[in-house]
BALOBA-1460 file (C-alpha; in Angstrom, 3 decimals):
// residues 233
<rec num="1" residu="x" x="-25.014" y="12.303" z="4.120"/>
<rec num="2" residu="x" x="-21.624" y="11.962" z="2.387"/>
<rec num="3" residu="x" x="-18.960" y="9.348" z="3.436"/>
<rec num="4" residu="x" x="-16.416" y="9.850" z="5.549"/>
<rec num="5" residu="x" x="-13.171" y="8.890" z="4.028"/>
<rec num="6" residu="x" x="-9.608" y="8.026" z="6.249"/>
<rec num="7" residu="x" x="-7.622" y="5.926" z="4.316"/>
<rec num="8" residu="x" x="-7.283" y="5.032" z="0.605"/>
<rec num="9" residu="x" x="-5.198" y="1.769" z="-1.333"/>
<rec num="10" residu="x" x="-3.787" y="2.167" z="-4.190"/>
<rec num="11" residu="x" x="-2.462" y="-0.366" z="-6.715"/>
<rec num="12" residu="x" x="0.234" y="1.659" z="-8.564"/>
<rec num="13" residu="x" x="-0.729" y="-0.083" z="-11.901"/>
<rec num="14" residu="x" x="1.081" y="1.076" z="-15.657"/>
<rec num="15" residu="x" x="4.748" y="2.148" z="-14.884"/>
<rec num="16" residu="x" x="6.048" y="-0.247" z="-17.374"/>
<rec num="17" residu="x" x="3.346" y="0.865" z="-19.861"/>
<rec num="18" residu="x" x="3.928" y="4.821" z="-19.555"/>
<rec num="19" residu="x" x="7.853" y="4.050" z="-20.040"/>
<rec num="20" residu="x" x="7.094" y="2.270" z="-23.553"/>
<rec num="21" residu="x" x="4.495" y="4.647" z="-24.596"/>
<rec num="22" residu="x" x="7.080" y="7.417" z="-24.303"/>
<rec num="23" residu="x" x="9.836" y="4.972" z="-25.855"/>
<rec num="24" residu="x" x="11.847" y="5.231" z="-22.247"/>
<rec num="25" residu="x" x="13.318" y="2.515" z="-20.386"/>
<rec num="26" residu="x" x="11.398" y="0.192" z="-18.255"/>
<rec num="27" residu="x" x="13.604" y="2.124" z="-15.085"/>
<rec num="28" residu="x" x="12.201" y="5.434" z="-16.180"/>
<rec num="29" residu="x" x="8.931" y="4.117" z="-15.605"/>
<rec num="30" residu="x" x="8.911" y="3.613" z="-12.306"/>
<rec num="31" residu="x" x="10.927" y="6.503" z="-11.366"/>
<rec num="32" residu="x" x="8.308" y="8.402" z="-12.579"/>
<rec num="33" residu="x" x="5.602" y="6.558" z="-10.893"/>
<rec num="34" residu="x" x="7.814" y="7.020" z="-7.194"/>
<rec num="35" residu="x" x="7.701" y="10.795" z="-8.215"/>
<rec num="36" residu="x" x="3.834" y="10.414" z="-8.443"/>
<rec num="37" residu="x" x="3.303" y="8.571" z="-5.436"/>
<rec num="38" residu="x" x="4.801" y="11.540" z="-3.637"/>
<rec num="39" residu="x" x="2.961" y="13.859" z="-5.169"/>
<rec num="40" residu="x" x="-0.437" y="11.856" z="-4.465"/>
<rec num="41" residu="x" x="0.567" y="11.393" z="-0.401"/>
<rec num="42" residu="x" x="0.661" y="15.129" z="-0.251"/>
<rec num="43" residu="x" x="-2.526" y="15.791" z="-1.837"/>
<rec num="44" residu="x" x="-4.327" y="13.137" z="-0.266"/>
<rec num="45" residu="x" x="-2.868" y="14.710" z="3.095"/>
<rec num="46" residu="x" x="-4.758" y="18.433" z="1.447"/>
<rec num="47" residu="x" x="-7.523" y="16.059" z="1.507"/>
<rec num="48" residu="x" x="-7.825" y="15.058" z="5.236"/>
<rec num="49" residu="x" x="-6.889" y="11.506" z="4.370"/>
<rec num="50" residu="x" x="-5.081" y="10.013" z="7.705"/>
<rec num="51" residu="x" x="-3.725" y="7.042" z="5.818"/>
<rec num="52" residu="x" x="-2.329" y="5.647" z="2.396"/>
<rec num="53" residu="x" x="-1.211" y="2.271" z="1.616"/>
<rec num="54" residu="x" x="0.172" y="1.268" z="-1.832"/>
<rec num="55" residu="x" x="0.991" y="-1.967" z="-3.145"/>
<rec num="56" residu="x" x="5.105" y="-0.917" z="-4.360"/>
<rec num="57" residu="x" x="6.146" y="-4.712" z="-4.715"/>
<rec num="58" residu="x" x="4.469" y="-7.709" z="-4.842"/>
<rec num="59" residu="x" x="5.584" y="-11.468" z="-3.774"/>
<rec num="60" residu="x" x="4.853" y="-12.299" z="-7.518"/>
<rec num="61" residu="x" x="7.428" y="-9.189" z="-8.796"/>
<rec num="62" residu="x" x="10.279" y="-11.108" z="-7.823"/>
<rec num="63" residu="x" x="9.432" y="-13.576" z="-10.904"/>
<rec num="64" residu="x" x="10.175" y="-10.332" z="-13.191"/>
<rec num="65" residu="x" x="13.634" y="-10.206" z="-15.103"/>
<rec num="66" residu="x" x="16.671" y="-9.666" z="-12.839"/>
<rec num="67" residu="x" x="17.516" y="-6.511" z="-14.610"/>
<rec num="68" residu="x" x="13.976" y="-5.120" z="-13.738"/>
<rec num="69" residu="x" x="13.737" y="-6.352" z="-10.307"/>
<rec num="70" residu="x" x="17.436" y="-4.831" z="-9.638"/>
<rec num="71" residu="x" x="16.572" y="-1.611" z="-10.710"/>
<rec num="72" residu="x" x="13.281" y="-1.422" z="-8.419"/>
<rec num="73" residu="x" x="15.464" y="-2.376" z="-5.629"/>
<rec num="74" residu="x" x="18.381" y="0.280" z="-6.432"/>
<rec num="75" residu="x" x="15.153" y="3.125" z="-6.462"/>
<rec num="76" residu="x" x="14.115" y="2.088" z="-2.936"/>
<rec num="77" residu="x" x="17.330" y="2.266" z="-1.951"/>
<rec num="78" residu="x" x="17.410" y="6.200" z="-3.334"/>
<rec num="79" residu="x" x="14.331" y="6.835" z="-1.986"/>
<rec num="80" residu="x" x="14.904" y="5.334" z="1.418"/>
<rec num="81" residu="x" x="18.127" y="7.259" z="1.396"/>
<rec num="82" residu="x" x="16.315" y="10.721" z="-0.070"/>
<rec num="83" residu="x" x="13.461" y="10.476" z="-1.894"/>
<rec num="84" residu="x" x="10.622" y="9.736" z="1.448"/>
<rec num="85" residu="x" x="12.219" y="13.197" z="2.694"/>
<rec num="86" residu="x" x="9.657" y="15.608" z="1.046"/>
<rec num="87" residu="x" x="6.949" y="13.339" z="3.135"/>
<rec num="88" residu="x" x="9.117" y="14.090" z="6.552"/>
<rec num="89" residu="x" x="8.759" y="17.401" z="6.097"/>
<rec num="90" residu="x" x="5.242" y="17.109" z="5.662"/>
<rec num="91" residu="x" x="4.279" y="15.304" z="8.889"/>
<rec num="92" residu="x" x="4.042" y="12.003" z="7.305"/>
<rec num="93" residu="x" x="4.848" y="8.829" z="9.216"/>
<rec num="94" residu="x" x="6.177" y="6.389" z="6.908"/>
<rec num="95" residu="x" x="6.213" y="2.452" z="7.398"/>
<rec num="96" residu="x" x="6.255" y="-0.922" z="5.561"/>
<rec num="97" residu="x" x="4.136" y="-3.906" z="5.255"/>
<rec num="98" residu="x" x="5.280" y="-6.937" z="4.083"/>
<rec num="99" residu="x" x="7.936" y="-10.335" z="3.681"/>
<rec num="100" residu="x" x="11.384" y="-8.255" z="4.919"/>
<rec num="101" residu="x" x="13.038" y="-11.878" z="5.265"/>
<rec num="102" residu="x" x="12.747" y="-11.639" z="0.881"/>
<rec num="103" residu="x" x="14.832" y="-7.822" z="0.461"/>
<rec num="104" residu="x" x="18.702" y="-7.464" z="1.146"/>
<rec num="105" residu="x" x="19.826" y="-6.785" z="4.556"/>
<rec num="106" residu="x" x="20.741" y="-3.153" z="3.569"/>
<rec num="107" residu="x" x="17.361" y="-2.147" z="2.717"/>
<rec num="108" residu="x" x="15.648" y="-3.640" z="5.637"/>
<rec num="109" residu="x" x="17.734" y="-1.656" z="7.711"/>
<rec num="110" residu="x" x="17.325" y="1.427" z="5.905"/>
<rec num="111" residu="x" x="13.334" y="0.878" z="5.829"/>
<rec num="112" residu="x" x="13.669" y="0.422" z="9.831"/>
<rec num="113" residu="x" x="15.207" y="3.660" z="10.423"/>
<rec num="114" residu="x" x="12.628" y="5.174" z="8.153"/>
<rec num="115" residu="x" x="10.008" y="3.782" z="10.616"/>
<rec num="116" residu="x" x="11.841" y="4.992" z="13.682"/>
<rec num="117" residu="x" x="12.695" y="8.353" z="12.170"/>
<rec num="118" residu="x" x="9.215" y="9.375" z="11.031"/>
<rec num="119" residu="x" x="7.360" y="7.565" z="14.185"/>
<rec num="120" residu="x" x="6.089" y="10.522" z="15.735"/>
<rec num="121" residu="x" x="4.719" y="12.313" z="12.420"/>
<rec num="122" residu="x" x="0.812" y="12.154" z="12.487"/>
<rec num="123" residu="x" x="-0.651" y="14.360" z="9.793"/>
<rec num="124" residu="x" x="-0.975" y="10.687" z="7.521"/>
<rec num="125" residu="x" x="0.441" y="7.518" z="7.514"/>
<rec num="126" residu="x" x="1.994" y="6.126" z="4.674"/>
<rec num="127" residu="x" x="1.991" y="2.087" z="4.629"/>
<rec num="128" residu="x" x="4.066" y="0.858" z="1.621"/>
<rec num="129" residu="x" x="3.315" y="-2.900" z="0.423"/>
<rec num="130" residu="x" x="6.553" y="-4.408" z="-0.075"/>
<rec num="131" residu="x" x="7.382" y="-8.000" z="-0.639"/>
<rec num="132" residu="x" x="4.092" y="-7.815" z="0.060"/>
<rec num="133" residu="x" x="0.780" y="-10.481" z="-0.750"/>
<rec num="134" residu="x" x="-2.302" y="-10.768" z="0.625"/>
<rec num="135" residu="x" x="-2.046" y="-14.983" z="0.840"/>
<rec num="136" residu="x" x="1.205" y="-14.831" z="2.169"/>
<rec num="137" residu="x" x="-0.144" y="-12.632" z="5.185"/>
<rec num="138" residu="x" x="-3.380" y="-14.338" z="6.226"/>
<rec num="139" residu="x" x="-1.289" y="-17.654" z="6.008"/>
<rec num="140" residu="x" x="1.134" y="-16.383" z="8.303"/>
<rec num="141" residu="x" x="-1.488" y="-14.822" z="10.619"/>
<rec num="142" residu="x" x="-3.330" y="-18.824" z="11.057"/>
<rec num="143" residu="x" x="0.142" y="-19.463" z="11.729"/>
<rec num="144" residu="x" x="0.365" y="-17.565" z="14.715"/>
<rec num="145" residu="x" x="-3.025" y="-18.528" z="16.155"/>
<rec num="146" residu="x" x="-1.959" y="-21.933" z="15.596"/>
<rec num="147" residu="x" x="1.010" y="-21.609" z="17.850"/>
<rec num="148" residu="x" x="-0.578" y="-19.698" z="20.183"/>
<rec num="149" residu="x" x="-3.132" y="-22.432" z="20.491"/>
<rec num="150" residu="x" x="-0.507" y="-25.245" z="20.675"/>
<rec num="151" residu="x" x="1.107" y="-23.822" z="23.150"/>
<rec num="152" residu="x" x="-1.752" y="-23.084" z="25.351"/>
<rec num="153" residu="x" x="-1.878" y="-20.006" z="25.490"/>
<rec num="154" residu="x" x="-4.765" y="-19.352" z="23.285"/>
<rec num="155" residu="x" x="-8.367" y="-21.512" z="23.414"/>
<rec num="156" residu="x" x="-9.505" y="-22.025" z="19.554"/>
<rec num="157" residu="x" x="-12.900" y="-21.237" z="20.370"/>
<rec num="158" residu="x" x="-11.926" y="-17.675" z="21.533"/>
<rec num="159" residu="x" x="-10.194" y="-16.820" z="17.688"/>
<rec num="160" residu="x" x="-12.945" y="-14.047" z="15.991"/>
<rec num="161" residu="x" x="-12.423" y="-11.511" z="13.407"/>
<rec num="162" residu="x" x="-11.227" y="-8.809" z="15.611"/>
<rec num="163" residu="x" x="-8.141" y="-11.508" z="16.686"/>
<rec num="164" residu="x" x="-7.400" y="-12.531" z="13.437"/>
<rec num="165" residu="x" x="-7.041" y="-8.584" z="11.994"/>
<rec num="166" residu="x" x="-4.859" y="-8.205" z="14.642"/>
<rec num="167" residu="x" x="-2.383" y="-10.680" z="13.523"/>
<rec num="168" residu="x" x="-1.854" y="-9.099" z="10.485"/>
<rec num="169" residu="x" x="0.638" y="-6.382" z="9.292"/>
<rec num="170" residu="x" x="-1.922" y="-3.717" z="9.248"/>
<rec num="171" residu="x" x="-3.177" y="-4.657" z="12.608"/>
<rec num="172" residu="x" x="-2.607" y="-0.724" z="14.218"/>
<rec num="173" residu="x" x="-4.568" y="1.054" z="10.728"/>
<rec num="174" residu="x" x="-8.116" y="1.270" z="10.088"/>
<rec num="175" residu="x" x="-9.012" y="-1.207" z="6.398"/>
<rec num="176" residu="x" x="-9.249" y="1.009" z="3.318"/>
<rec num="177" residu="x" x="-12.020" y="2.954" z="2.563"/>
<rec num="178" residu="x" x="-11.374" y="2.808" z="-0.765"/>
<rec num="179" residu="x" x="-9.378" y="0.929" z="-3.401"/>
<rec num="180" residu="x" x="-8.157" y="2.752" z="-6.415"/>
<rec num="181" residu="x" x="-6.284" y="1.417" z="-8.908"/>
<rec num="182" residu="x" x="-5.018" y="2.718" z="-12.047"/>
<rec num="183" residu="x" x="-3.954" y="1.697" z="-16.063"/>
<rec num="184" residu="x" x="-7.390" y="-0.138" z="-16.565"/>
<rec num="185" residu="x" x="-7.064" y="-3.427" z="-15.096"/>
<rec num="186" residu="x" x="-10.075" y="-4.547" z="-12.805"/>
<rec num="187" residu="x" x="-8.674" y="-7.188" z="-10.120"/>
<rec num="188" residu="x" x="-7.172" y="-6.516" z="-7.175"/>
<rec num="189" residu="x" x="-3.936" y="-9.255" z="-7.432"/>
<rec num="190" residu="x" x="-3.329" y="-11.115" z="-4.224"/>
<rec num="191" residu="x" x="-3.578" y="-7.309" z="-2.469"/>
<rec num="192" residu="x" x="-4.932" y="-6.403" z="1.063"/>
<rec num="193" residu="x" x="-8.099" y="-9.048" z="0.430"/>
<rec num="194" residu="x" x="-8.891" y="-9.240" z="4.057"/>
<rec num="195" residu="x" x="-8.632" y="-5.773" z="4.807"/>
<rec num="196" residu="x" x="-10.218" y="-4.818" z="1.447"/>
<rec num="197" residu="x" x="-13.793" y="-6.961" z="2.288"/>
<rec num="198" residu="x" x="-15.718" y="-3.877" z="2.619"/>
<rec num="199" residu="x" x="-14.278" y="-1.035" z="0.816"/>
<rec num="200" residu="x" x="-15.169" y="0.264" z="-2.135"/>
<rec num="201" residu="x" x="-13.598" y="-0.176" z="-5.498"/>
<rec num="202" residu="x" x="-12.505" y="2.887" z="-8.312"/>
<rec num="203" residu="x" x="-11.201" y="1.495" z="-11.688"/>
<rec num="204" residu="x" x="-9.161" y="4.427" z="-14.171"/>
<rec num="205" residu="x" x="-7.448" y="3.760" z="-17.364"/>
<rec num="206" residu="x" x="-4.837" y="6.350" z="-16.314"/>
<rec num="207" residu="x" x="-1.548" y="5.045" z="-16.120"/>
<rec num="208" residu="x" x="0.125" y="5.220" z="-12.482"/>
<rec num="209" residu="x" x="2.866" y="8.000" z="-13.640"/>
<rec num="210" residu="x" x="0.198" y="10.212" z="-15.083"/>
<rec num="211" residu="x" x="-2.698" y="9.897" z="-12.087"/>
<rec num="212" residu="x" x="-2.567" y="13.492" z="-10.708"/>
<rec num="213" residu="x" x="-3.756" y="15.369" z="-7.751"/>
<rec num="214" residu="x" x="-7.314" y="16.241" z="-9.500"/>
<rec num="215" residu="x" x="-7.830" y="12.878" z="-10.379"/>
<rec num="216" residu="x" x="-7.843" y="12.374" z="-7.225"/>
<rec num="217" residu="x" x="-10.283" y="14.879" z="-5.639"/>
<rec num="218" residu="x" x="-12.564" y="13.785" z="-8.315"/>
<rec num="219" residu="x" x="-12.586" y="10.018" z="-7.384"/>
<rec num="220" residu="x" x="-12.814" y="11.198" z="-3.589"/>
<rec num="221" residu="x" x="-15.853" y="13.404" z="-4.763"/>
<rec num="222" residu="x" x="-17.646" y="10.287" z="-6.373"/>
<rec num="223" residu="x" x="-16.510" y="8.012" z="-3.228"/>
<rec num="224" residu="x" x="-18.723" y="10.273" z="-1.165"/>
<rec num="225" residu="x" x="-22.012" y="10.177" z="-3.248"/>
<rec num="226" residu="x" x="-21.970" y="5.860" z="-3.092"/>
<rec num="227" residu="x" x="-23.954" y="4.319" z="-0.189"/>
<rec num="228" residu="x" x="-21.711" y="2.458" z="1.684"/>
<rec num="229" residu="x" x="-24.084" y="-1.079" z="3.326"/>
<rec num="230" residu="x" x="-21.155" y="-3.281" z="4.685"/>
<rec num="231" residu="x" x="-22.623" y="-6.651" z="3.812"/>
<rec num="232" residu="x" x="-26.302" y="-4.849" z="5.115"/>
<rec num="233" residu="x" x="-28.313" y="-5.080" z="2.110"/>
């Protein structure tokens, strides 16, 4: 019986790469990757996948050079503005995980009316990791349980893994079924690890900018011939 498949992760791995293997700027890089990201969200939506998340920014990217980081945040901006419309018109509901307290005030607004725009579109869901990591969000959820506790509102002993999911930023979509991540690397840095405890992993040496749309339907072809235990055996 082949595996049912609702939501894939990606980690959007090798911009930086692809731009100095073609002797183009870091910027170009990533432009290209946003282009392929695109691209991917409507093929997975061919595909019957309901969601997508993708790790765009990590907590750990804001160490990069100012120039670098600058440039990442001047694309958002673009494709907050213009470049998400392709996925409007293709049903897709668009939102955003992650530490909004860490971007400019102009781009968290922009990223809210992108939520409240595309809140009715159900064909997939696109979840975009930004600002985002892993640590950062399980620490916050204890956080929360904490207060809730201290205030008396919550009793300690009643805290299980079904309360816990629900304090964090993905608490309305289903975990991953799979993990994919491109440009070789084998680690899944600081990204989704609670949500990720059970899904399974793909590893390509293609960089992010070239992964195409029958990469894709190949991985999703080999995803479906793996026995899936969950801890079981």
């Amino acid at each position: 019986m082949e595996n049912t498949i609702q939501h894939i992760a990606f980690i959007m791995d090798g911009n930086r790469r692809w731009a100095k293997k073609n002797a183009l700027p870091t910027i170009a890089g990533h432009k290209k990757g946003a282009e392929t990201l695109i691209n991917i969200v409507k093929a997975a939506k061919n595909e019957g996948i309901r969601y997508v998340t993708v790790y765009a920014f990590s907590t750990e990217n804001w160490n990069r050079s100012q120039s670098e980081v600058d440039g990442l945040m001047n694309l958002l901006r673009n494709y907050l503005d213009n470049g998400f419309k392709e996925l409007e018109k293709n049903n897709a509901r668009i939102i955003f995980i992650g530490e909004r307290d860490m971007l400019a005030e102009d781009i968290v607004a922009k990223m809210q009316i992108m939520e409240q725009r595309t809140a009715e579109n159900n064909d997939i869901t696109l979840c975009v990791a930004l600002s985002y990591g892993s640590r950062q969000e399980i620490v916050a959820a204890a956080r929360k349980l904490a207060a809730l506790a201290q205030n008396g509102g919550l009793n300690v002993k009643d805290i299980d893994v079904e309360m816990f999911s629900d304090m964090l930023y993905t608490k309305d979509i289903p975990d991953p079924d799979l993990l994919i991540r491109t440009s070789g690397e084998m680690r899944i840095s600081n990204y989704l690890l609670w949500q990720l405890s059970y899904s399974e992993f793909y590893f390509t040496d293609t960089l992010w900018p070239d992964f195409s749309e029958e990469e894709l339907k190949m991985i999703i072809e080999e995803y479906k011939k793996r026995e899936r235990r969950y801890g079981k055996s």
